[in-house]
C-alpha positions in Angstrom: -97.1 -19.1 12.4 -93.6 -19.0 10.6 -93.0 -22.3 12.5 -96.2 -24.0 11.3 -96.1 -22.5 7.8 -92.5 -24.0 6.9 -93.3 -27.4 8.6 -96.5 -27.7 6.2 -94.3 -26.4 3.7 -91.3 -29.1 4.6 -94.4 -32.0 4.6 -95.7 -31.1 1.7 -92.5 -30.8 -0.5 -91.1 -33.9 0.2 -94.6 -35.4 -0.1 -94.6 -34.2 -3.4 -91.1 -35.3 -4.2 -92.2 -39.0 -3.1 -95.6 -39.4 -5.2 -94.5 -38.2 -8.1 -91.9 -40.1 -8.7 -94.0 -42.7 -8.3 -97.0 -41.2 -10.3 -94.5 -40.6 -13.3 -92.6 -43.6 -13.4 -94.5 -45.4 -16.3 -94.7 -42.6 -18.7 -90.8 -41.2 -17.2 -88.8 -44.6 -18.0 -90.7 -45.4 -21.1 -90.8 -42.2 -22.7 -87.9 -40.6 -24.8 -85.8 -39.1 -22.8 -86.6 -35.7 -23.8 -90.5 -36.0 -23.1 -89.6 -37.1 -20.1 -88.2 -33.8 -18.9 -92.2 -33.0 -18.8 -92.1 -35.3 -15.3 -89.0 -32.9 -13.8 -90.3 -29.9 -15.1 -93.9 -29.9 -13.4 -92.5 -31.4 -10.0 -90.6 -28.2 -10.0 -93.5 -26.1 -11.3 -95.6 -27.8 -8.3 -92.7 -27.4 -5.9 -92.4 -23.7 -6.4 -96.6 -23.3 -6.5 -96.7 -25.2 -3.0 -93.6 -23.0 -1.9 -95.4 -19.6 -2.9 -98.9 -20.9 -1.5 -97.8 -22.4 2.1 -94.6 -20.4 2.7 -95.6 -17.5 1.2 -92.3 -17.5 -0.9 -92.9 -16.0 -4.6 -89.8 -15.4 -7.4 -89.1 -12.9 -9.8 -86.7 -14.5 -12.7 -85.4 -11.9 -15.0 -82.9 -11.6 -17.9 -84.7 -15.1 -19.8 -83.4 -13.3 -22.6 -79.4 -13.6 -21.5 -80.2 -18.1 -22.0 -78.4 -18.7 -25.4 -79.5 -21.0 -27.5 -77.5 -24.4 -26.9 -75.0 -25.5 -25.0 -73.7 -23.0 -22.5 -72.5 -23.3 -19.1 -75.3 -21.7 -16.5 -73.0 -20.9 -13.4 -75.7 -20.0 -10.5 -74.6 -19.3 -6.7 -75.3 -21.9 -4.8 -76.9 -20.9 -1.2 -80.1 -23.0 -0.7 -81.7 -26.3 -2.1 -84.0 -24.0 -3.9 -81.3 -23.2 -6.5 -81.2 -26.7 -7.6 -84.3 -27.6 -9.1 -86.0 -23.3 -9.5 -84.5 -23.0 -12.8 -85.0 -26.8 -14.3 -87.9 -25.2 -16.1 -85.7 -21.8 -18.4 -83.2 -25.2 -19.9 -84.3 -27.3 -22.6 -82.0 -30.1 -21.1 -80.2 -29.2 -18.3 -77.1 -31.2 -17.3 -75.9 -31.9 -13.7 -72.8 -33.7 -12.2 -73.5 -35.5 -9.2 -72.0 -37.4 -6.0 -72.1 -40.9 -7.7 -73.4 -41.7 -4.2 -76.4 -40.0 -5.8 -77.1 -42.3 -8.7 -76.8 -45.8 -6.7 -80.0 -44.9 -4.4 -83.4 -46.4 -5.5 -85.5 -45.0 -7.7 -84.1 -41.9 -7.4 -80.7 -42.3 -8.6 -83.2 -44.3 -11.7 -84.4 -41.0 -12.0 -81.0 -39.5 -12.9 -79.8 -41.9 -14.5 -82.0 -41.9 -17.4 -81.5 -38.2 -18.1 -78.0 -39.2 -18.4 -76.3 -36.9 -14.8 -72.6 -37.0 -14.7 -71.5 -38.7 -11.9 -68.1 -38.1 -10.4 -66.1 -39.2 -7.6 -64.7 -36.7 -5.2 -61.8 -38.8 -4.1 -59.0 -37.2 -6.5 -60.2 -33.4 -7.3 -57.6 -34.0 -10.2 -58.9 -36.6 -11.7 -62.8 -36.2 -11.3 -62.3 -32.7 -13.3 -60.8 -34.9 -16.0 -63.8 -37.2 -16.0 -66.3 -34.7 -16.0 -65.1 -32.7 -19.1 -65.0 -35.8 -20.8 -68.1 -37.1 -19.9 -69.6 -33.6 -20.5 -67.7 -32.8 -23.9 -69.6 -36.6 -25.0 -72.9 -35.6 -23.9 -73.0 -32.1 -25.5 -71.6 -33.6 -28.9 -74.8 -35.6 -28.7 -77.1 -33.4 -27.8 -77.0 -29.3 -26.9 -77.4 -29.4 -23.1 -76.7 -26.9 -20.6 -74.4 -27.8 -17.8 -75.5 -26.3 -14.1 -72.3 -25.9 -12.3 -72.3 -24.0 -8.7 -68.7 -22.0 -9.1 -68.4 -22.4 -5.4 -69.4 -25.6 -4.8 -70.9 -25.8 -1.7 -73.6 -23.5 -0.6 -73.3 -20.6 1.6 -74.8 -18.5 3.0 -75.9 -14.5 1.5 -73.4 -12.0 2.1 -70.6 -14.6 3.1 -67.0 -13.9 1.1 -67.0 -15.5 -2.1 -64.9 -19.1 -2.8 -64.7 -19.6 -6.3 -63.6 -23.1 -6.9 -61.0 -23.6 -10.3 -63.3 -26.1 -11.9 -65.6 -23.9 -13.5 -62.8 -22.5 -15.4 -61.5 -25.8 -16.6 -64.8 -26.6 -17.9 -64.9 -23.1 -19.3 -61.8 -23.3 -21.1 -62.1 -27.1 -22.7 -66.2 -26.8 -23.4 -65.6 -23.8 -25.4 -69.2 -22.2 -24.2 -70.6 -19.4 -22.9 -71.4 -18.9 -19.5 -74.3 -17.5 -17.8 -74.0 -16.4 -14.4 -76.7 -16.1 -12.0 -77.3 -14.1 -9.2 -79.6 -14.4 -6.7 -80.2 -14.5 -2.5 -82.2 -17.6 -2.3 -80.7 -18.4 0.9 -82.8 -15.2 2.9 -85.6 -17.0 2.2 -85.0 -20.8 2.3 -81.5 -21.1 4.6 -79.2 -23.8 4.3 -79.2 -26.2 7.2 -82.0 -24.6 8.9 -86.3 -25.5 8.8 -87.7 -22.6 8.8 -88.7 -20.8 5.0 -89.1 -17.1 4.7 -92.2 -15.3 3.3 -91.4 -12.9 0.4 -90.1 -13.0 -3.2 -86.9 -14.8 -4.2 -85.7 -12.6 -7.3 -82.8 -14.2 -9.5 -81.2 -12.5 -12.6 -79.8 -14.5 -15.0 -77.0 -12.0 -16.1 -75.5 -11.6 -20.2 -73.3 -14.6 -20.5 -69.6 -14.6 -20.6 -68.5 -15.2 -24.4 -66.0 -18.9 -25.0 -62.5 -17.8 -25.7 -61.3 -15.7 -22.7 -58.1 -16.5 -21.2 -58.6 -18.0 -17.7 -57.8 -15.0 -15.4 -59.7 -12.4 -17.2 -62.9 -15.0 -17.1 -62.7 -16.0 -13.2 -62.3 -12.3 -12.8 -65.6 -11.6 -15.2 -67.4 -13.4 -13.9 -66.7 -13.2 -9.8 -67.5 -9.2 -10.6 -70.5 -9.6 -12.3 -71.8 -12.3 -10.1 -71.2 -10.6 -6.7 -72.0 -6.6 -8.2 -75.6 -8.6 -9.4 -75.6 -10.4 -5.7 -75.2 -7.0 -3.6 -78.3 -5.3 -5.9 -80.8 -7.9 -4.8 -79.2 -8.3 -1.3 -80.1 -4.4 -0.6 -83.4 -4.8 -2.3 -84.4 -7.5 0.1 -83.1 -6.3 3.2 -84.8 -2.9 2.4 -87.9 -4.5 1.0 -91.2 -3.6 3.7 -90.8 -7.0 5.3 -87.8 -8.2 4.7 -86.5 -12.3 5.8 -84.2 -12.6 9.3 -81.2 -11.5 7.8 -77.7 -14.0 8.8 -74.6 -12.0 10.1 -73.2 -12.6 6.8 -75.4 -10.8 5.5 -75.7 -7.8 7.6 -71.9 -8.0 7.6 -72.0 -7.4 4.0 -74.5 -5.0 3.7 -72.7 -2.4 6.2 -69.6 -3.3 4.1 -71.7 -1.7 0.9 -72.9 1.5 3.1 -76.6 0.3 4.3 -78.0 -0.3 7.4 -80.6 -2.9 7.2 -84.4 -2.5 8.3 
């Protein structure tokens, strides 16, 4: 049943994904760009119904109230697709930076370019940082937005020893915004590089945000604390939850690390 239940659920997503970018096209390029978020924001709405209804995969966002108003920084870990389009719905206009490989496919890369994505090129680390805090310094100057940035860049897996990349710092420092760290353990439920989706509920905490103006050490240290504390909470709660997901080694790895034996 698991099997069957995240195939349907697999179908069904990308089915989505495909019609409604064609069912919005009209009213998405012709619209102003910020009524158009209303095409983005419903396929995730939908995305997450079908999620909860065929997987069997409900959430539980808390701490709304931590979102300044603005432009801030919102620095989520990154451990499963799901964390890139759950919280496109809390951010009045979110702001991603992108493989540029992104933005030259069809349609989609259409898609992203009219909400005006950062692309970058990850040839020289160096010089794509400098390009992307200019690019993202001239787009919040026109309008607030609020930059998603995964701290660790690529996604892995729950428990797994944290890699915080230097990046987000640089951003940190020359944006001059808060950040809002976000914990969650989307990746128990929906794993990376793996088909089968996890009943059960995927809670996320968006955590108080991390005032502009600390010197760099003291920040990467704020918020790597407050991130992973925030990250071991809702790991225990799930693996101690009535029926909780398969759980990775990492995860069990880390758990015996914090003094619990899992279910």
């Amino acid at each position: 049943m698991l099997w069957f239940r995240s195939l349907a659920f697999n179908f069904a997503f990308y089915t989505n994904l495909i019609v409604q970018m064609i069912f919005w096209a009209p009213y998405y390029f012709l619209a102003p760009r910020m009524r158009a978020w209303l095409a983005p924001r419903f396929w995730s709405y939908t995305s997450l119904w079908l999620y909860a209804k065929i997987a069997r995969t409900k959430k539980e966002i808390t701490g709304q109230e931590n979102l300044p108003e603005g432009s801030f920084i919102l620095a989520p870990k990154h451990q499963s697709f799901w964390d890139t389009f759950a919280f496109i719905s809390y951010l009045q206009d979110p702001l991603y930076i992108l493989k540029r490989e992104l933005m030259r496919i069809p349609f989609f890369g259409w898609y992203l370019r009219k909400m005006r994505m950062i692309p970058v090129d990850r040839g020289s680390p160096v010089k794509a940082l400098k390009q992307v805090v200019a690019a993202t310094k001239a787009e919040m100057a026109r309008n607030p937005r609020q930059l998603i940035i995964y701290p660790e860049g690529t996604r892995r897996a729950p428990g797994d020893e944290p890699k915080y990349k230097w990046g987000i710092v640089e951003l940190y420092t020359q944006l001059n915004v808060p950040v809002v760290p976000v914990a969650h353990v989307a990746g128990l439920y929906w794993p990376r590089r793996k088909l089968l989706r996890y009943p059960g509920t995927i809670k996320v905490r968006f955590l108080k945000p991390i005032p502009p103006g600390l010197d760099k050490k003291e920040f990467m240290q704020r918020l790597i604390a407050e991130t992973e504390a925030a990250c071991d909470e809702l790991l225990i709660e799930a693996a101690q939850a009535p029926n909780p997901p398969v759980l990775p080694p990492t995860a069990i790895k880390r758990l015996r690390e914090l003094g619990v034996e899992p279910n």
